[in-house]
C-alpha positions in Angstrom: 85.3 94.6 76.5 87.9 91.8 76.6 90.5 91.2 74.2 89.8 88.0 72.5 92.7 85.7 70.4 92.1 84.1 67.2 95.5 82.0 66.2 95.7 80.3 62.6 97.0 77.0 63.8 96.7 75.6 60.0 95.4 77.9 57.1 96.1 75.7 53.8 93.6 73.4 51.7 93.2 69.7 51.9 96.5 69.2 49.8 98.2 71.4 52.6 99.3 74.0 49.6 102.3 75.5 50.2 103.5 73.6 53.0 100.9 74.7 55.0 98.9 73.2 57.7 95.3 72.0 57.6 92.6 73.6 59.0 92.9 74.5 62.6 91.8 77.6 64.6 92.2 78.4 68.5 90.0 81.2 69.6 90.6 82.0 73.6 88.8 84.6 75.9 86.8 84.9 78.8 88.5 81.8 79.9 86.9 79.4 77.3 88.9 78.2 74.5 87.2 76.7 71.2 89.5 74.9 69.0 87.8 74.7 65.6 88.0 72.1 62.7 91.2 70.5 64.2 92.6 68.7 60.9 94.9 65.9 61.2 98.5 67.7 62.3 96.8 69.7 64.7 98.2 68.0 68.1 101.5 68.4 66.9 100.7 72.3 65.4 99.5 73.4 69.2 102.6 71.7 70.9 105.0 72.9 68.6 103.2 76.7 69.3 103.7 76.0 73.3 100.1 76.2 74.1 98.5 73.9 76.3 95.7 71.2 74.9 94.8 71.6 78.6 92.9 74.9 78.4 90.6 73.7 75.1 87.0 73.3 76.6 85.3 73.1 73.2 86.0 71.3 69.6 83.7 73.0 67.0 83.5 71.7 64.1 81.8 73.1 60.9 81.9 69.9 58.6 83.0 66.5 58.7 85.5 66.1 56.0 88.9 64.6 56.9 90.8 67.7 57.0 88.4 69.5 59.2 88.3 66.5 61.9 91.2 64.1 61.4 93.3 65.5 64.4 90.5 64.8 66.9 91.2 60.9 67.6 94.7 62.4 68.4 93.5 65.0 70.9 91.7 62.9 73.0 94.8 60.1 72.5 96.5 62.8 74.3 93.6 63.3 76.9 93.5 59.7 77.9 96.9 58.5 78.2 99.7 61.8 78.4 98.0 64.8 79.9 95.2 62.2 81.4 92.1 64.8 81.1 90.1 64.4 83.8 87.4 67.5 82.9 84.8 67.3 80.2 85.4 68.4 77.1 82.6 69.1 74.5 82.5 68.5 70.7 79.9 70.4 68.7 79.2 70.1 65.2 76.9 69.3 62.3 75.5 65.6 62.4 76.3 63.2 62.0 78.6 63.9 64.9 78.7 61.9 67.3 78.4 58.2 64.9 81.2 59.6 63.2 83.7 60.8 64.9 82.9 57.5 67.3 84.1 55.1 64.4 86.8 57.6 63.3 88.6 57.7 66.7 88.2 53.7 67.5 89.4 53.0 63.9 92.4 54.8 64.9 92.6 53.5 68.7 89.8 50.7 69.7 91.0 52.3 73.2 89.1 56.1 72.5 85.7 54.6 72.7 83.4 57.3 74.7 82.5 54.8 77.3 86.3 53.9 78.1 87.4 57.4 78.1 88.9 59.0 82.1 87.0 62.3 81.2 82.9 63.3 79.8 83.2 63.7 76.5 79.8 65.5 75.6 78.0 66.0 71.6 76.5 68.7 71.0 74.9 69.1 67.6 74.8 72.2 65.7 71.6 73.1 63.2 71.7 75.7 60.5 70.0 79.0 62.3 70.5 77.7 65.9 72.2 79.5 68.5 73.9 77.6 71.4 76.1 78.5 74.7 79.5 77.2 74.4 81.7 77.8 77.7 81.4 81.3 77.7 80.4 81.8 74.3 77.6 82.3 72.4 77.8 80.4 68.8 75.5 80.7 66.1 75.2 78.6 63.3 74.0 79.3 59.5 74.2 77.2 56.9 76.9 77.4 54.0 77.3 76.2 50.0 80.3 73.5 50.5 77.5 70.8 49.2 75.4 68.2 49.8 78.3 65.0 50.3 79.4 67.2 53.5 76.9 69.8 54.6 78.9 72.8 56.3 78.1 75.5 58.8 79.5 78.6 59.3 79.7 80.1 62.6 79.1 83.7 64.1 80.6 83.4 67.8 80.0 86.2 70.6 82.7 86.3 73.2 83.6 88.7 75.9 81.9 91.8 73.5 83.9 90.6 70.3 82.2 88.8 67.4 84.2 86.4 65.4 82.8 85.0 62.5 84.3 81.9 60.2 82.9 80.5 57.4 84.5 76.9 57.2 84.4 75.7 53.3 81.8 77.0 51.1 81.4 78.7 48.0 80.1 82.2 47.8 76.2 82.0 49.0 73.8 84.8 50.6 74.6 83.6 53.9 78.0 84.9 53.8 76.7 88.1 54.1 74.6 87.4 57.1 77.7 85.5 58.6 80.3 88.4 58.2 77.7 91.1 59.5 79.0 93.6 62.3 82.1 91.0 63.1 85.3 92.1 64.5 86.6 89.1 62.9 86.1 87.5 59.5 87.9 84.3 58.4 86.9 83.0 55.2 87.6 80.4 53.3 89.9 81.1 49.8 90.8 78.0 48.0 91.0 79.0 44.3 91.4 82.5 42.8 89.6 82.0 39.8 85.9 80.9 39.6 85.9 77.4 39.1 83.1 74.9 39.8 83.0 73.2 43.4 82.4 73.9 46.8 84.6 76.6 47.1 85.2 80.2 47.1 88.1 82.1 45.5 89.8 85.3 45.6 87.8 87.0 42.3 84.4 86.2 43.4 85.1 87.7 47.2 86.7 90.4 45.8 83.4 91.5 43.3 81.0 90.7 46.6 83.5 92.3 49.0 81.3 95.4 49.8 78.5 92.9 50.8 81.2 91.8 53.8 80.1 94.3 56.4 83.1 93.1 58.7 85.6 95.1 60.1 88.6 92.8 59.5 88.5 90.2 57.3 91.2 87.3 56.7 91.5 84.7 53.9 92.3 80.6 55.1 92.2 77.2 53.7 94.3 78.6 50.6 95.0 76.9 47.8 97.8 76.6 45.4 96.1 79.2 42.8 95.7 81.6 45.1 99.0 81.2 46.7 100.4 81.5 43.0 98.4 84.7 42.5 99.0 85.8 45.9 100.4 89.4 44.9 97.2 90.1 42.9 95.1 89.6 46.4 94.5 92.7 48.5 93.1 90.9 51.2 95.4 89.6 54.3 96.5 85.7 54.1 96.9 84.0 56.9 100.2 82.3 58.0 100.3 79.1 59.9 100.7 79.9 63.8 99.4 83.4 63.5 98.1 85.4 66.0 95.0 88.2 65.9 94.0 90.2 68.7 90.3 91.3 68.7 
């Protein structure tokens, strides 16, 4: 088996709590990286980290709210006029992908258009219980409880041997239990850390459902300023921004 590398590019909320980043994960192995839910910092995150935007062959995406996709317009800014891209890159998500992140990047740059790009830039949409070959991963997606304004997926993705599982935003649900199963790797979600309504999970909930979590590792993201106000209660890792786990 291959070592695979999961790094935290951005592990706070949509307030960035803490000083922390937004969302943003970079899993690389078997020579395909997936950069998942690049929130709006996250061009600036990777350079400032010293890893080359070159070697991302995949954007996955588990929802379309702001701080999940507001740092793609800037990626492929990057692509078409400093590191001038010239091989495809894929985007994969829930729909309505490829409407809206269209409008989103040529609201920011009329220039990003998918026609007037130098590179293919190719959708690939993602459905609740569907599996799909990514580079050289297989992804699986199942569907979580973040709510009905922005449906979300959660994502179980095979590479080299190694499973790696993240949940993306959702409050507790059955699924999660399905999603963590037999993974090497667990990120979840941890906004709050008591229950509170809203589609969100927190630390008291995942701790009382934590035997359910049959995954070997499993890491708390998208944190909150409760939970960071609580943190030494929690007895689960947190993330840190620019983090690095080897599976």
């Amino acid at each position: 088996m291959s070592t695979i590398t999961v790094t935290t590019l951005g592990t706070g909320d949509a307030f960035a709590s803490g000083g922390r980043g937004h969302s943003g994960i970079l899993l690389q192995g078997q020579g395909t990286t997936i950069l998942i839910d690049p929130g709006p910092a996250v061009l600036a995150t990777i350079k400032r980290f010293g890893i080359s935007i070159a070697v991302i062959d995949v954007v996955l995406l588990t929802h379309l709210h702001g701080d999940h996709i507001a740092g793609v317009p800037f990626l492929l800014l990057d692509y078409q006029f400093a590191s001038r891209r010239t091989r495809p890159l894929i985007i994969a998500g829930p729909k309505p992908l490829a409407s809206r992140l269209e409008r989103l990047s040529t609201t920011c740059y009329r220039e990003l258009s998918r026609r007037n790009l130098r590179f293919p830039l190719h959708y690939q949409l993602m459905r609740a219980g569907q599996s799909r070959r990514l580079g050289a991963a297989t992804v699986t997606a199942l569907p979580m409880a973040h709510g009905p304004s922005a449906p979300c997926l959660g994502y179980r993705i095979q590479l080299g041997g190694k499973l790696v599982a993240f949940t993306g935003d959702t409050a507790w649900c059955d699924s999660m239990v399905k999603l963590a199963d037999g993974a090497d790797l667990f990120l979840t979600e941890c906004t709050g850390f008591h229950p509170a309504a809203g589609g969100h999970l927190n630390y008291l909930t995942l701790a009382k459902q934590r035997a359910d979590l049959r995954a070997k590792r499993i890491i708390l993201v998208h944190v909150g300023e409760e939970l960071l106000r609580n943190r030494r209660k929690v007895r689960l890792p947190i993330a840190r921004d620019g983090q690095t786990f080897r599976v």
